[in-house]
N, C-alpha and C positions, 0 to 999 in steps of 0.2 A: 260171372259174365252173363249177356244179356244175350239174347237172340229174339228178334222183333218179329213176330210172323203175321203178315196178313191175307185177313182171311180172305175168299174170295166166296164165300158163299156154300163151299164143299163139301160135300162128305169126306173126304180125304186128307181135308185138314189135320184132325186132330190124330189122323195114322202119321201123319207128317211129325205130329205136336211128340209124340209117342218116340219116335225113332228118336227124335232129338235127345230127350228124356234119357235115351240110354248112356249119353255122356253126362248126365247128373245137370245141365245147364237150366235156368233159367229162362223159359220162355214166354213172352207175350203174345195173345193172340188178339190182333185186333182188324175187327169187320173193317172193309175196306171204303166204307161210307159213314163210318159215327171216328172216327180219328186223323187229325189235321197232320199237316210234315211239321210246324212244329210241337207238335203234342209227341211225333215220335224223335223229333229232334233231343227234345227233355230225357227221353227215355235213356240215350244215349249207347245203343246197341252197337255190339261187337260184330254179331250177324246181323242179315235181313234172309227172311224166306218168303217170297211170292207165290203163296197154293195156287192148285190146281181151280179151277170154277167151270160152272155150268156153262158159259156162255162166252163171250170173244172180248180181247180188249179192252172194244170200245165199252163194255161193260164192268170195266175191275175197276172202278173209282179211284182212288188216290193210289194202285199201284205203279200207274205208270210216273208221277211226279216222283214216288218213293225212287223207283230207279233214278231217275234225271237225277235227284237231289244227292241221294247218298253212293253211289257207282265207284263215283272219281274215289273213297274214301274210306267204303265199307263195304265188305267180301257179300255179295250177295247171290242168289240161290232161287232161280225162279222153275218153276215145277210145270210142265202141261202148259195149261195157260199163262205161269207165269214165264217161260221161255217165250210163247207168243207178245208176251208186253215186252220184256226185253227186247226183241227182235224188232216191233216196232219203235219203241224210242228211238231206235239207230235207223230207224227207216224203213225198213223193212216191209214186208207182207203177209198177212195172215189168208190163206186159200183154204177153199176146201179140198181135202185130202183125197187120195185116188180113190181110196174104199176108206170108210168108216172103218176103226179098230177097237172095241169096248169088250173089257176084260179078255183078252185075250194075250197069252204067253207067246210074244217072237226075239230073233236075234236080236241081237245089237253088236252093228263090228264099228270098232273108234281105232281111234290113232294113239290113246296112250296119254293123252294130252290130258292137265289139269286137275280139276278132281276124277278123272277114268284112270289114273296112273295107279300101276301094279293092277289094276284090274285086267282079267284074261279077253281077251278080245277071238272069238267075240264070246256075249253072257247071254242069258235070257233074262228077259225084262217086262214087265206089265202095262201094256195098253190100254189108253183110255180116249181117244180122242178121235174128233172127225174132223178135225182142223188142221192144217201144217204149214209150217212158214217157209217165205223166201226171202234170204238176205238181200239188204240190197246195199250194206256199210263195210272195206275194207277193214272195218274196225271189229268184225263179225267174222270168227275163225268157225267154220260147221270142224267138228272133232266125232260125230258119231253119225251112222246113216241104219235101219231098217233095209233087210232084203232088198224089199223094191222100193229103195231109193228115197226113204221119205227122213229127212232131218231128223237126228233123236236127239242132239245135242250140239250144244255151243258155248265156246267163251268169250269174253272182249280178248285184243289183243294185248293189252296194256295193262287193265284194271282186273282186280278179282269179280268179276261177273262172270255167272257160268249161270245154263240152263240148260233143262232136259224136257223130253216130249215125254219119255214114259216116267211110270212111278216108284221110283227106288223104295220109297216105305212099304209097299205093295208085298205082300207076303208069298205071291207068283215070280217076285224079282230078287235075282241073285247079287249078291255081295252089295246091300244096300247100306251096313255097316261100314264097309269098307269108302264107299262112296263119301257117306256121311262124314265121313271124318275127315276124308282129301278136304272138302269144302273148308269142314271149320278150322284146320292146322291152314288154310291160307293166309298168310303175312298182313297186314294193313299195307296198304300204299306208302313206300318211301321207307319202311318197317324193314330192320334186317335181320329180326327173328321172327318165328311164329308160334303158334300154340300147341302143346302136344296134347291130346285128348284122349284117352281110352273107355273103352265100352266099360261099364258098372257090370254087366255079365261077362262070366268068363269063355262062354259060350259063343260065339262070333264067327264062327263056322257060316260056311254057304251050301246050297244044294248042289250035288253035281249039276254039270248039264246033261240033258237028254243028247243022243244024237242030231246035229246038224249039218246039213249043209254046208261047206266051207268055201262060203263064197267072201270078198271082203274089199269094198272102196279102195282099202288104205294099203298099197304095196308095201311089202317089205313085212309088214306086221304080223304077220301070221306062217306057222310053221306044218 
């Protein structure tokens, strides 16, 4: 099985290329400016994963057609910047963030929702951006927020799309195994099984957390 990944120019790509790797799959990484929709149409991928990039939307070339095109169809996975292309396809807004966050370790409290299921809410996760979005599509469910309020994830309501602001591959962020694999065990549309996937290591273990905070968006979720 195939998983399509493009590139967005990143150094984080190939930590992304890596994670994947550990369910033994098959991935293509392709620059987001030398590869057509139907060049990845041919490919015929199971996933898509949208990297993280230097720069903002308007600059990830064929990511955003990639979502339009394959969404309705096929489970996709947009990273940092690629949460920010997905959020605009639906309409959305990319802002500048209240404070720049680059390599830096904070919460994350979610609702439980998606690929964050079985995950402990809230986890510690790795920071990378000065940019953060604002829905502006019913069809745009926010499932995870940052202390102070700043979007860390989302899914479509309907379709397997799902995105994240911080970077699960990131060796600062906890349970990205875990993550990883909610994604790829997601069903195809209209699919009434899905795929079961296990790590090639047997080692799949997560860091504890440090002490936090226990503050949390999401009522009820937390004990």
């Amino acid at each position: 099985m195939r998983l399509v990944m493009i590139d967005n120019y990143d150094s984080f790509t190939y930590n992304l290329v890596q994670l994947f790797y550990e369910f033994d799959l098959e991935v293509a990484v392709l620059r987001n400016d030398r590869v057509s929709i139907e060049e990845i149409e041919t490919m015929e991928p199971r996933w898509i994963c949208i990297s993280p990039g230097p720069k903002d939307p308007r600059h990830s070339g064929i990511s955003r057609e990639t979502v339009r095109r394959f969404a309705p169809r096929v489970p996709i996975l947009g990273v940092c910047l690629g949460m920010q292309v997905i959020n605009e396809v639906f309409g959305g807004k990319t802002l500048k963030a209240p404070v720049p966050v680059h390599g830096k370790r904070t919460r994350v409290d979610h609702n439980g929702r998606g690929i964050l299921s079985g995950i402990p809410s809230p986890f510690l996760a790795a920071r990378y951006h000065s940019l953060c979005i604002q829905p502006r599509s019913e069809d745009i469910i926010v499932t995870a927020y940052s202390p102070d309020g700043v979007i860390m994830a989302i899914e479509h309501q309907l379709w397997p799309l799902f995105g994240v602001q911080f970077h699960p591959e990131s060796f600062m962020s906890e349970h990205g195994i875990e993550i990883a694999r909610n994604f790829l065990e997601q069903p195809l549309p209209g699919a009434m099984d899905h795929v079961e996937v296990t790590p090639l290591t047997s080692d799949s273990t997560t860091r504890r957390p440090h002490a936090v905070a226990r503050h949390c968006p999401f009522p009820g979720r937390m004990t």
